[in-house]
N, C-alpha and C positions, 0 to 999 in steps of 0.2 A: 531446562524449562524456566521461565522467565517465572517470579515469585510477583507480577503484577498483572491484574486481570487488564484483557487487553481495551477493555473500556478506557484503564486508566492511561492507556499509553498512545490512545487516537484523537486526534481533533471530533472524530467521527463523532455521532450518537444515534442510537434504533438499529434502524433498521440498515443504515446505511454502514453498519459497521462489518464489513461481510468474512472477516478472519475467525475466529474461533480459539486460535492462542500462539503464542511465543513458544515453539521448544526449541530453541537455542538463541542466545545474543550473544555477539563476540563484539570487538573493536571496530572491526570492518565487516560484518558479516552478518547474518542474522537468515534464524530459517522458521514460517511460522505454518500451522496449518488450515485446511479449510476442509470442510466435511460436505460436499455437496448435498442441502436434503432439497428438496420440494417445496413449494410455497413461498418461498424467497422474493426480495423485490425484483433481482433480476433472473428468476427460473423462468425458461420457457414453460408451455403446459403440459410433457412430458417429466417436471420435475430436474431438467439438464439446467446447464447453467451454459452458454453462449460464449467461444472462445473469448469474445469480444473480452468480456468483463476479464477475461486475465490479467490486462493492462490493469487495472483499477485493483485487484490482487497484488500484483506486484508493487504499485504505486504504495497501496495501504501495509505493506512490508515493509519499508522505506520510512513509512510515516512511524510504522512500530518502532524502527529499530530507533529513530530521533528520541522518538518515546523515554525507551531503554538507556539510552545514553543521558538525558536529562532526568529522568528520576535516578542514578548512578549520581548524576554528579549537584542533586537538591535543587534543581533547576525547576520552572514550571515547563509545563509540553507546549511545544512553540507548534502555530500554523503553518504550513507545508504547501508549495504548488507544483503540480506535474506542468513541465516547461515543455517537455519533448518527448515520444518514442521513437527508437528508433531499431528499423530490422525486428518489427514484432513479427515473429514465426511460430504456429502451432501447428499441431498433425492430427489434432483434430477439431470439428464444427461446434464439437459443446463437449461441456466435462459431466459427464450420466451422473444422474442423482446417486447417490451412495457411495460415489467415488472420494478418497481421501486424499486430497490433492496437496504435496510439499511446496512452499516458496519461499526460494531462496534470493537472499539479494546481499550483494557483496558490492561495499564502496570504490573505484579505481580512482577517485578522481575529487578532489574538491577545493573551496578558497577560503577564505576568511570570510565573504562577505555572503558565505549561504549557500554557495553552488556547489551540485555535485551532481557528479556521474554512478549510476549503479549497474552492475550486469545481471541482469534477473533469469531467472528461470520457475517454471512451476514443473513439477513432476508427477505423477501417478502411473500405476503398473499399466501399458500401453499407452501410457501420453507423455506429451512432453511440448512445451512453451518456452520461449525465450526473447529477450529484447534488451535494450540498454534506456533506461529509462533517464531524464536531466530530470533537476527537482532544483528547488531554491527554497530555501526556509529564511524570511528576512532576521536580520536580528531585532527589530523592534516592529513587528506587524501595524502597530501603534499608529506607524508614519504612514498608512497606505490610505490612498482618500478613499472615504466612504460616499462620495458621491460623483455621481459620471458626469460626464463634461455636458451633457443635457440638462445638467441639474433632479436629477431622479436621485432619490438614496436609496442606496443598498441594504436588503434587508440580508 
């Protein structure tokens, strides 16, 4: 289990931080949990939570394990973007309140300049999710412009 609470290891904040904890970080690998309850930002009004957000589960795994690897090596936590899904598959329509959902993401793939491939999966007893998610973490977010080519900035 990861010894840093996972606040510290997301760009996220609130509500939007939907994992629950790190129990395990390796080199390439990383598996965290999520406890489905009710009242959530994204529970439906049965308390389930909507295949959909798997992607954004496994995404925020991904962002954990940058996390992980940057507080390891005295780094600060760098900004993350989901580039791509790809072959997202579940076996089921929502994950039922109560359920204790695994996600796992292991790296196959990456460069120097930020890009990676990860092979995801989430797991709970009768379910199961999987997809290869692209990510890019720049190395200096610094350089990204903050305002669109309309002239509008970005909050």
């Amino acid at each position: 289990m990861s010894h840093w609470p996972i606040e510290e290891l997301l760009p996220h904040a609130g509500e939007m931080i939907l994992l629950d904890a790190v129990l395990e970080a390796e080199a390439e690998r990383i598996v965290c949990r999520r406890r489905v309850s009710a009242g959530g930002l994204f529970n439906a009004v049965d308390g389930s939570l909507p295949a959909w957000v798997g992607v954004e589960l496994m995404a925020q795994s991904i962002a954990a394990w940058a996390g992980c690897q940057a507080k390891r090596e005295q780094r600060p936590v760098r900004l993350g973007f989901l580039l791509g899904t790809r072959h997202y598959r579940c076996d089921v329509e929502a994950f039922p309140a109560g359920s204790e959902l695994l996600i796992e993401a292991v790296r196959n793939f990456h460069d120097e300049h930020g890009m990676a491939v990860f092979a995801c999966r989430i797991d709970a007893p009768g379910m199961h999710a999987e997809a290869r998610l692209t990510v890019f973490s720049p190395l200096n977010a610094d350089t990204f412009p903050t305002t669109s080519t309309q002239g509008h900035t970005d909050v």
